[in-house]
Every structure is written in C-alpha cells, then in structure tokens.
C-alpha positions as CSV (number, residue, x, y, z in Angstrom):
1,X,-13.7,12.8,1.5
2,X,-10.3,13.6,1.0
3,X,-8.5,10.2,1.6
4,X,-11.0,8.9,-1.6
5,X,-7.4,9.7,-3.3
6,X,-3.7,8.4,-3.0
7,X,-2.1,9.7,-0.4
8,X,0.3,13.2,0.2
9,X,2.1,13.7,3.0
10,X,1.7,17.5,2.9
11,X,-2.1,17.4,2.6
12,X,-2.4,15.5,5.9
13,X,0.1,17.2,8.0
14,X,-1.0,20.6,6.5
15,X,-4.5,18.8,8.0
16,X,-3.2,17.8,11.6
17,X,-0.2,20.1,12.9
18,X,-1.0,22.1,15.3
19,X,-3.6,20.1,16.6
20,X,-3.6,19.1,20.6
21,X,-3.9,15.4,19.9
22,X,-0.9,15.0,17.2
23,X,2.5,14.9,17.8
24,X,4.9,15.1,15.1
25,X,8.7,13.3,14.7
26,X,10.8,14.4,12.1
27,X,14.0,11.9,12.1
28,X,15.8,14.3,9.8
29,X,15.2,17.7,10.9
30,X,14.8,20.0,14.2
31,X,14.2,23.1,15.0
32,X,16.9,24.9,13.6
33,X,17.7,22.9,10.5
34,X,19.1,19.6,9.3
35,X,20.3,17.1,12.3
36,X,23.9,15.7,12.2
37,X,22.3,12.5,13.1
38,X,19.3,10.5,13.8
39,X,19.6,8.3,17.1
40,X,20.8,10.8,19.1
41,X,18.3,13.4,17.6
42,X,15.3,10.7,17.9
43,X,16.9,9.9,21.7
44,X,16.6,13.4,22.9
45,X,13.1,14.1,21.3
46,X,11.5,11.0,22.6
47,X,12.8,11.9,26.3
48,X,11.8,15.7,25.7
49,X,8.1,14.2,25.3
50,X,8.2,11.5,28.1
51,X,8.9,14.6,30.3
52,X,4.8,15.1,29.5
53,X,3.0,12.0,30.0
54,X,-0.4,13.3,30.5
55,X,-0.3,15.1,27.6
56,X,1.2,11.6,25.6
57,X,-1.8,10.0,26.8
58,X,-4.5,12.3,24.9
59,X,-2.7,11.5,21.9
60,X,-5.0,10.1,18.6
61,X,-2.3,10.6,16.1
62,X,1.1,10.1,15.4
63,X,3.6,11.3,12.2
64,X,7.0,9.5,11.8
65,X,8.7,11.5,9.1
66,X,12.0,12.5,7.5
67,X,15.2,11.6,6.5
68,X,17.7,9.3,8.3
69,X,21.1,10.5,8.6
70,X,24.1,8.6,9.9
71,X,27.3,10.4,11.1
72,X,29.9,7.5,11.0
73,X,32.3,9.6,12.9
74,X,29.6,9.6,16.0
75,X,28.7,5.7,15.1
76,X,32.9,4.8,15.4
77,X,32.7,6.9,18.7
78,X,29.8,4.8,20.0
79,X,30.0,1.5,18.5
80,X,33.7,0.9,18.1
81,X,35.6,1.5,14.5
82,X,34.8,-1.0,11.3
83,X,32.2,-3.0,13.8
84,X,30.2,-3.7,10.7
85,X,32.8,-5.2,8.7
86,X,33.8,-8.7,8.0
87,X,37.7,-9.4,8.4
88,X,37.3,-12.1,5.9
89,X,34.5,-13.2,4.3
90,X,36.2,-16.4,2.9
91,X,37.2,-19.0,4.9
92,X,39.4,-22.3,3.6
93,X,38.0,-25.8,3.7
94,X,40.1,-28.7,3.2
95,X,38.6,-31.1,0.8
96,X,39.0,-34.5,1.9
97,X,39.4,-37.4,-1.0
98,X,37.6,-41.0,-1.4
99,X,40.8,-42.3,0.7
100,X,40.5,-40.0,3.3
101,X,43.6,-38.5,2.5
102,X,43.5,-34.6,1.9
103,X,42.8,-33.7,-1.3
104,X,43.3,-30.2,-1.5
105,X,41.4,-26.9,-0.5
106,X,38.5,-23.9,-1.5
107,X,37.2,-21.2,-0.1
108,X,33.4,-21.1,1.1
109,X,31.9,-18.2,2.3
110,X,31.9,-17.3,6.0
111,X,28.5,-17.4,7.7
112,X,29.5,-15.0,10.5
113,X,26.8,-11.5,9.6
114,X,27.3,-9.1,12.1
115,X,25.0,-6.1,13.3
116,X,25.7,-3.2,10.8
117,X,26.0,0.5,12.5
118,X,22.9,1.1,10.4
119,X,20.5,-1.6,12.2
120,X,22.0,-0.7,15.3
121,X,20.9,2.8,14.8
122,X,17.9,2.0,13.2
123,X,17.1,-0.6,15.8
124,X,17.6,2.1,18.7
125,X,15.7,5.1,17.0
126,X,12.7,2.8,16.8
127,X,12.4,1.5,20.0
128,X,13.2,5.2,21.0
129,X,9.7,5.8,19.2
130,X,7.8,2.9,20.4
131,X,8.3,4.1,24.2
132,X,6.3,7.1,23.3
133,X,3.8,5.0,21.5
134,X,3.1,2.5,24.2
135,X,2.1,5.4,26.4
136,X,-0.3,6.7,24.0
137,X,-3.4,5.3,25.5
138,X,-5.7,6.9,23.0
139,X,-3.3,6.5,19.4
140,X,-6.0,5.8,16.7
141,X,-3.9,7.0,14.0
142,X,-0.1,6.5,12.4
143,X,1.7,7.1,10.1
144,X,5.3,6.3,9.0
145,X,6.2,7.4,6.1
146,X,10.0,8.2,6.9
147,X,14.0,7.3,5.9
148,X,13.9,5.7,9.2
149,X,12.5,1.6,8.1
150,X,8.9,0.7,10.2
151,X,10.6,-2.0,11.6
152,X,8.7,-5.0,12.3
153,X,8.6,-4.5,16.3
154,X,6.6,-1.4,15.7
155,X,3.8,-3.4,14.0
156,X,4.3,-6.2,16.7
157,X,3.6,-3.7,19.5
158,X,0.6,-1.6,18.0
159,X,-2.4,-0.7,19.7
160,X,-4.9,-3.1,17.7
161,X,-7.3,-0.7,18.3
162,X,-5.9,1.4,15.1
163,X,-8.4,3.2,13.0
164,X,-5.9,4.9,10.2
165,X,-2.4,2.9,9.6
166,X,-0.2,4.4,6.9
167,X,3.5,3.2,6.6
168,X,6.4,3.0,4.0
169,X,8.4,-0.2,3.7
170,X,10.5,0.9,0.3
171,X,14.0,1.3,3.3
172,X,15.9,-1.8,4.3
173,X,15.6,-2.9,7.7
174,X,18.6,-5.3,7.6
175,X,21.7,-5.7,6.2
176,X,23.5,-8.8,5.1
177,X,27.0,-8.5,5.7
178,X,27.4,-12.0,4.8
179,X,26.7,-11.5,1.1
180,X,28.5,-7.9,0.6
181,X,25.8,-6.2,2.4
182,X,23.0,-7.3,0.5
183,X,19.7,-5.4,1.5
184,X,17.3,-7.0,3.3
185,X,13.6,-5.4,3.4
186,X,10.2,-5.9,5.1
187,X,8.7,-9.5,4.5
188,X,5.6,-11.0,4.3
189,X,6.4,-13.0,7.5
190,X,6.8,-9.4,8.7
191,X,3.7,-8.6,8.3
192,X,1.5,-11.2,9.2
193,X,0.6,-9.3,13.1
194,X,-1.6,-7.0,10.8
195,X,-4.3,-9.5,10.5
196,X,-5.1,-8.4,14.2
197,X,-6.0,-4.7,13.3
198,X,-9.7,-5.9,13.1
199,X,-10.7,-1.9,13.3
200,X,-9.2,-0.4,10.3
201,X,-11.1,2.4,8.6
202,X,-8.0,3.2,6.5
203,X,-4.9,1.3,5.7
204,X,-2.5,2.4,3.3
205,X,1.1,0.6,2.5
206,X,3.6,2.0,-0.1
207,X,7.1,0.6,-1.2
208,X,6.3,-3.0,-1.0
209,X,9.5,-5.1,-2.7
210,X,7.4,-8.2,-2.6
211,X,3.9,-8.9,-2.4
212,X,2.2,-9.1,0.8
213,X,-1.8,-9.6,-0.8
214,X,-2.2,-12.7,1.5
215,X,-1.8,-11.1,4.7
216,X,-3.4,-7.9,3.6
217,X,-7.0,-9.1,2.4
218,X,-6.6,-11.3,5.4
219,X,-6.8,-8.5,7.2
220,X,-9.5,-6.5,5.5
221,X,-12.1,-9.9,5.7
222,X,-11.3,-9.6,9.2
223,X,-12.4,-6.4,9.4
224,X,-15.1,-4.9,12.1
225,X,-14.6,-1.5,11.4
226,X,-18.0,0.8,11.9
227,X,-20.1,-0.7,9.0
228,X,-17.8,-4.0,9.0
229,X,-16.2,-2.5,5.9
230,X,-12.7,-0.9,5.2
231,X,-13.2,2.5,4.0
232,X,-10.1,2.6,2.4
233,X,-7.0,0.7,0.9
234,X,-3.8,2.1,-0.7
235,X,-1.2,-0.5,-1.9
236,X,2.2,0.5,-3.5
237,X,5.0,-1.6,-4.9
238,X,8.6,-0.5,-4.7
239,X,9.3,-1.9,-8.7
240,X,6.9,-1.7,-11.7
241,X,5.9,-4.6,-13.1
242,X,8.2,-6.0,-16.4
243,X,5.8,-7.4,-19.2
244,X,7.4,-10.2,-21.4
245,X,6.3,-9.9,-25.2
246,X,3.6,-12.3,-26.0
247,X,0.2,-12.6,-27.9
248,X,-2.1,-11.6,-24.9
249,X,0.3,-9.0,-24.0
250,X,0.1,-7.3,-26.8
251,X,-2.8,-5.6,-25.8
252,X,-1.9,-4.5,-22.1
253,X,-2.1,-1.2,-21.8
254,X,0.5,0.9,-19.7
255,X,-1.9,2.9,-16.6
256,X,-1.3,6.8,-18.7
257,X,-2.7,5.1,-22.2
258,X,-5.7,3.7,-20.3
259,X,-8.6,6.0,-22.4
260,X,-11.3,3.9,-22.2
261,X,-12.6,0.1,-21.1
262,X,-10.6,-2.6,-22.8
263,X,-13.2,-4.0,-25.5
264,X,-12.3,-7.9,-26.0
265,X,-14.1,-10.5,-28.1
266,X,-16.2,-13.2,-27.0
267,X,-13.5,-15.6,-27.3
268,X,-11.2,-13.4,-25.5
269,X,-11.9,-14.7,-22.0
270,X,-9.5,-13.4,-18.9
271,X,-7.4,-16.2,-18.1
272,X,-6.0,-16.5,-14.6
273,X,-2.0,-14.8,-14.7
274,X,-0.6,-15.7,-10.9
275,X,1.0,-17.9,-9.0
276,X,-1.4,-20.1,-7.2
277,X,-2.6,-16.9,-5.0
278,X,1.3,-15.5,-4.3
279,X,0.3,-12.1,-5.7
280,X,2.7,-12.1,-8.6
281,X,2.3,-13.0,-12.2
282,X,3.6,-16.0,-13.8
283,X,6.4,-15.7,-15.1
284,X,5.2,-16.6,-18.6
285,X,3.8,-12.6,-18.5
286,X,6.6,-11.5,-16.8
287,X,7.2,-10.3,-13.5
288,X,5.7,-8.4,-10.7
289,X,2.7,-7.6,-8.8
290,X,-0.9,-9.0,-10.2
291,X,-3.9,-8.1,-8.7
292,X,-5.0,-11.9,-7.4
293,X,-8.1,-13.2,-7.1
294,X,-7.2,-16.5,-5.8
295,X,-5.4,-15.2,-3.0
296,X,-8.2,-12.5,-2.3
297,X,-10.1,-16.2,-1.5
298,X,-7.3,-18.2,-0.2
299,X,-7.3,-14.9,2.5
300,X,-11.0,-15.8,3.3
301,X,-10.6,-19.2,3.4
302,X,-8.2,-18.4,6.1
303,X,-10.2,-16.3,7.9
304,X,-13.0,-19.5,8.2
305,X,-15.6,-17.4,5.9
306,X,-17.3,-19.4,4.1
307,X,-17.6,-19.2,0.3
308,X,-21.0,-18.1,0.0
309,X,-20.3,-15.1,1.7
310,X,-20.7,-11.6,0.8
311,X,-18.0,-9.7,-0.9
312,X,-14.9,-8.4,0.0
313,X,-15.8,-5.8,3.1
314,X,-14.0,-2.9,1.2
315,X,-14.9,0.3,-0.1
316,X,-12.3,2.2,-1.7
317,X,-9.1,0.4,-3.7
318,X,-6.1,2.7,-4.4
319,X,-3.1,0.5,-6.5
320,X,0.1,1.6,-8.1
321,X,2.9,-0.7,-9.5
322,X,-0.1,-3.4,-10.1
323,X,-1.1,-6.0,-13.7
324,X,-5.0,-5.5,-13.0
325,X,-7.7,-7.6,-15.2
326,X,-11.6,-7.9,-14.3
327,X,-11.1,-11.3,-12.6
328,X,-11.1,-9.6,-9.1
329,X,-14.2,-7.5,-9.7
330,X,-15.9,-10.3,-11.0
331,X,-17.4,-11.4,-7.5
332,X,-14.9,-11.0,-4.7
333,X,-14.9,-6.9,-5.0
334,X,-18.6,-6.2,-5.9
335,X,-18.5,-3.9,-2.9
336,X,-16.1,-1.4,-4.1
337,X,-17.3,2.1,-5.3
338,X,-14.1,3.9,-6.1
339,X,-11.5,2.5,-8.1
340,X,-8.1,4.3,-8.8
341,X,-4.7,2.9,-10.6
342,X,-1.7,4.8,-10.4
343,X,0.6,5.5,-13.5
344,X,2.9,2.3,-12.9
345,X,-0.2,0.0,-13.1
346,X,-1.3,-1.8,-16.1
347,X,-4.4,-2.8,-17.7
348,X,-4.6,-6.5,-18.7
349,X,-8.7,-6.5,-19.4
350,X,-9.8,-5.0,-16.6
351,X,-13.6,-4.4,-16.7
352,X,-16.6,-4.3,-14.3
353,X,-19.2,-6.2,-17.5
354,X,-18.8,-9.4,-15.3
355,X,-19.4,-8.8,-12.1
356,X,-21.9,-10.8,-9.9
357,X,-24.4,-9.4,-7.3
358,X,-24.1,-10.7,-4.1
359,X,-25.6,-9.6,-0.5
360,X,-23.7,-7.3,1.7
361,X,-25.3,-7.0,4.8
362,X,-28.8,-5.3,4.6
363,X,-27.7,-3.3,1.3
364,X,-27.0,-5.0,-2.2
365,X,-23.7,-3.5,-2.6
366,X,-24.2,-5.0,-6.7
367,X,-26.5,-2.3,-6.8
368,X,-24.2,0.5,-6.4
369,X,-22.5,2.5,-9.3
370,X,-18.5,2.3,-9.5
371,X,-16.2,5.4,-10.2
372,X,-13.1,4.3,-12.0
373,X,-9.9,6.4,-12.0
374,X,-7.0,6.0,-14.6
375,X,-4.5,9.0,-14.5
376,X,-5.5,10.1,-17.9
377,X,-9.1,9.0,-17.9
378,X,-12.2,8.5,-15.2
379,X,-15.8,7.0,-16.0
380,X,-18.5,6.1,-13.5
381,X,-20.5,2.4,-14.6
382,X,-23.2,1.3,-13.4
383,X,-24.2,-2.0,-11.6
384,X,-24.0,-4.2,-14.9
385,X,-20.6,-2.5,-15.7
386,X,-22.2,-0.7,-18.3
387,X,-20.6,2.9,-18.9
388,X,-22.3,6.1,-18.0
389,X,-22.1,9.7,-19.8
390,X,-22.9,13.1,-18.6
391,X,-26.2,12.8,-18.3
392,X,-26.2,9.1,-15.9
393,X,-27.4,7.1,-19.3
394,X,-25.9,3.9,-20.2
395,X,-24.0,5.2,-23.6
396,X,-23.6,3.4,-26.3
397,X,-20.0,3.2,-28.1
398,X,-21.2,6.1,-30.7
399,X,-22.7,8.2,-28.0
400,X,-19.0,7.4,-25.7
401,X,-16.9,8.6,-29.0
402,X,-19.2,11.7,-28.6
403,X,-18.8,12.6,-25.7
404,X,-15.3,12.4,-26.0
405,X,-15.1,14.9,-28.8
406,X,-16.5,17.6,-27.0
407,X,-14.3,16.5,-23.9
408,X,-16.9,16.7,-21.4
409,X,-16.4,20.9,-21.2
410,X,-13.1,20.1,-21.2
411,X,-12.7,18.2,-18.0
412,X,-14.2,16.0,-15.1
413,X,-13.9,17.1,-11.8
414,X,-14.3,14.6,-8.9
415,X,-14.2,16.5,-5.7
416,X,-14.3,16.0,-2.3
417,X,-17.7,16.9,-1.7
418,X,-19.1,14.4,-4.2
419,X,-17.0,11.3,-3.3
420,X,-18.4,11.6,0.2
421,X,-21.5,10.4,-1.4
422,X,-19.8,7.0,-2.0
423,X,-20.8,6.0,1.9
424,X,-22.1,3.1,3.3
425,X,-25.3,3.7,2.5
426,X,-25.8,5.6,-0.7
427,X,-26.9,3.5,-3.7
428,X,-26.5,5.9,-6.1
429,X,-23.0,8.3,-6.4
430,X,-22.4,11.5,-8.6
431,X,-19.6,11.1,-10.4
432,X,-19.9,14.9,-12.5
433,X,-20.6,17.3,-9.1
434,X,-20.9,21.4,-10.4
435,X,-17.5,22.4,-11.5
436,X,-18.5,25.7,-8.8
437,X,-17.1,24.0,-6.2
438,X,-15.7,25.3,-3.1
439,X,-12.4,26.6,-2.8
440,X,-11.3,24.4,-0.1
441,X,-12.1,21.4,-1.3
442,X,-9.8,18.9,-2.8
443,X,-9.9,18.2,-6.0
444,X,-8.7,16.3,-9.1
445,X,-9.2,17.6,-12.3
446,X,-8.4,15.4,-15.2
447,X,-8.6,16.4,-19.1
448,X,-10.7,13.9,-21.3
C-alpha cells in the first residue's frame, strides 16, 4: 500500500485529480498562472463551486494546496492603511512612592494587539473554504497541506466521520502585534477536537512547533476505524531536536548513521528522557520532541481504558524530527508492523528485544514480524525482536556482518505490493518481495 511511506503531495494528487469525487484548491495559483492574491482568489473559487451544489455533495475528497500571497496594496484598499500597526507600543506609567507622592515614571508595554491584515485574510480564506466543506455531505478525505495555516475552526467544524486527515501546521495562524509581531502557531489546546475523529484509517500531521502526543494517541486509542485500529500515522516537527553533550548521549545516533540496532550492555538499561508525558525531552538531554511512553499511557488513561488492555490500536508509525529509544515498543506499540524514522530523528536505544506480547483482539499482534525503516538502513525482526536476514532466519551478529558485505545484491526493495501484506490479519510479512516488480508500483529502494 502506498501510504506504508511518508507522504508526497505529488504522488497523491497525481493519484486523485481528475477524479469526479475530488475537488482541488490551490490558494496560490489559477488557471492562467500565479494569483495577485489569495482571499479574493479563494472568494471567487469557493462561489464558482457553490454555483454546483449537487455536485459538492458527492464529494469524498478534498486538497487545500499552495502558496498564500498577500497584495498589501489590495489589503490597504480593503482594510484601511497601517490597520495592523501599533501607534505606540509603550505607554507611561507614573510610579507612585511609599508617601503617595509621585515618584517618577517608566514605560510598560501596551496590551492593545490588533487584527493583522494577515489573520484577517487568512481568517476569511478559510471560512471561504469551510462553506464548501460543510456542504460536502460525503467528505471522507482532507488534506491541507498549503501556505494558507489549517486554522483551528476548520478542525472544529470537520465531519467526524473522516477516514484520511492530512494537514500542515508549520504557518502561523496569529500574529502578536503586542510583542513586535511575534508568531503565534497551532497549539495543543488547538487541537484537542481531534480526539472526536473516532474513524481515522489515516492521520498524518507535519510542521508541529510543539508537541501535541497527548491529544494525538488520545485520539488513536479512541479509534473504531474498520478493525479498531489506525492504519496509519505520520507525525512531523517543525525543528529538529538539539542534543546536549553528555555520557548517554554519546552514543545517540543521528537517523542517516542508523546501520544497524543499537547493541547496549546489560547494565545499559533505557532510562525514561521526558517530561512527565509532555512529549519533550528533559532538558538534561536537550531539547525537542521524544517519543513518550508515559504520555502514550496518560492518553489511555484518559480515554478510561484500562491498563490491562491491549496495545496501542495502531498499525503503521511514520516520525521525523523525533529522540526515539525502545521504551515505547516495549508494551504500549506491540501492535505495530512498520516502522519508519525520517532523517531528522534520532536513535537513543531504540530496539524491539523487549517487547511484551499482549492480546489484540482475536489475533496476538506479539506474534507478528516488524519492518523497521532508517533512511540508510531497513531490517525486518521477528516477534522477540530478534533480527532477520535474507533467508527469514534469526542471524546471528557474524552471519548480520555477512550479509552486510555482500550488500544484500546490492539493495532492499520494499514495495507496494509486499507492504500490503502487513494487514490486519497477516501474521507473517515479507520484508525482501522479487526485485521483478511491477512498473507501477511504488517503491523505495535503499543501498545496504
């Protein structure tokens, strides 16, 4: 299945254009070129499509893409000149003494933050879009990946009924004009409605600026998708995580120099690196996103699971930007089958030696082999975590070196066709397919 890997804009809209039941907006771009500016280009699109409701309402899927362009000339026509701007953004207190008696003055900062022409443009596009959305009765599918921020109303006023959601948050929404313009982007507060999309298949959300793990594995323990699992999750930060020099950090491994499974001593046990389940790392290791473990449990405490229940309902994990270690696999992700870390991740002692079996449903999902994707490196293990070569034998570290010298024919080739093996029901998954593989199949090819 092609959505096994991180997502490309092209692939899917080279995929779904054309079809009857997808519409297309492009914020930056029209027919005959470049637009001189978003609103009004959003505006008269939006009211070009309302002029067909019918056809709005056998809509499945929806693309919000391109740039966002502001004319300023257009905005000071609309909005009135300098609107955005602060006439002074100190303001003079008197400082009174013990007496009573004026002592003197300073300045403290003025409070006043008014609209900026970008939210108010930004702010009108978007509800532009969502009165197409609301009168998409069948909308299964979006995604926003787009100069134009996903607001917050557009997750507030979703159809929960959502199978595939895929959406960029890296943009501003707001701008604080009390504090020089200071960006303001998409919260976790902002995204707590997504516990409600119960029916998720596929969720992917790039350009986070801070971590948002509680509400998301909130939302995939709530999941009832077909199978009660999530098929799929692709998380993305905005910033790559900063490592602070230290004796356990020595050995973290930067995602491209990730060749094989970290090998650590008895006595080198995986401590815990968060924040109490904020999704971050302490700041003893430095700073950035962590891979969390206690808020992947905190999530199902929220959800009223209860602790001796089966793993996390999740199939595929896509991460980029992340500090990984094998805490996380250890019980709470014994369910996933496909594991893939993008180049800004970082091993911290990740590993799959540890994990527990637990019940899934009818199916011990324990059972099941894992494929596990470093940019410069992929290796299927098997339910013990042990590594497998060529041949689906547990090798040994001589037999791994091996293998590695004669570079597996040069390359391993995980394609389409086999990763559709890693269903819901499959205990066992291919993870070296024939390199004759259709033409039309996706695939990733990765020297050893």
């Amino acid at each position: 299945m092609d959505n096994c890997f991180a997502f490309d804009l092209n692939t899917e809209l080279s995929r779904d254009v054309g079809r009857d039941d997808c519409i297309t907006i492009n914020t930056g771009k029209d027919g005959n070129g470049l637009v001189k500016n978003t609103l009004v280009h959003v505006q008269k699109t939006v009211a070009k499509l309302l002029e067909s409701p019918d056809a709005l309402k056998s809509v499945t899927k929806l693309y919000v893409t391109g740039d966002f362009i502001l004319d300023l000339d257009m905005v000071d026509e609309r909005h009135g000149k300098g609107q955005d701007e602060v006439s002074d953004l100190w303001t003079p207190a008197t400082i009174v003494g013990d007496s009573g008696i004026a002592a003197g003055s300073l300045l403290t900062p003025q409070k006043t933050n008014l609209i900026t022409p970008e939210e108010h443009e930004w702010t009108r596009a978007v509800e532009y879009i969502d009165e197409v959305i609301q009168r998409m009765e069948s909308l299964l599918e979006l995604t926003w990946v787009s100069g134009l921020p996903f607001l917050d109303l557009i997750l507030q006023r979703l159809p929960r009924k959502l199978v595939k959601l895929r959406f960029d948050i890296q943009h501003p929404v707001r701008l604080d004009t009390s504090d020089f313009r200071r960006p303001i982007y998409f919260q976790r507060r902002d995204m707590k409605p997504l516990t409600e999309f119960v029916k998720l298949k596929e969720l992917r959300i790039f350009g986070m600026m801070e971590s948002c793990q509680s509400v998301i594995w909130e939302t995939v323990w709530r999941s009832e998708a077909e199978g009660k699992m999530m098929e799929l999750l692709e998380l993305t930060m905005c910033l790559d995580p900063i490592i602070r020099s230290g004796p356990s950090q020595t050995k973290w491994v930067k995602a491209d120099g990730v060749k094989s499974i970290m090998r650590l001593s008895k006595d080198e046990a995986v401590d815990y690196r968060g924040m109490g389940g904020r999704g971050f790392l302490h700041h003893s290791y430095g700073y950035g996103e962590y891979l969390d473990v206690i808020s992947i449990r905190k999530a199902r405490l929220a959800t009223g699971i209860a602790e001796d229940a089966p793993s996390l309902p999740l199939l595929r994990l896509i991460l980029d930007g992340f500090v990984v270690d094998s805490l996380p696999f250890e019980v709470e992700m014994n369910a996933v089958t496909f594991l893939q870390f993008g180049k800004q991740c970082y091993d911290a002692g990740f590993t799959l030696a540890n994990r527990v079996s637990r019940k899934q449903g009818p199916s011990d999902f324990g059972l099941h082999p894992t494929i596990v994707a470093w940019p410069n490196w992929v290796a299927k293990f098997n339910s013990d975590g042990k590594q497998l070569n060529a041949e689906e034998n547990v090798a040994g570290k001589a037999g791994l070196e091996d293998e590695a010298k004669d570079n597996l024919q040069g390359c391993l080739t995980l394609t389409a066709g086999s990763l559709n093996r890693l269903s819901l029901n499959e205990s066992a998954i291919a993870m070296r397919p024939s390199l004759t593989q259709p033409a039309r199949e996706r695939q990733i090819t990765l020297d050893l």
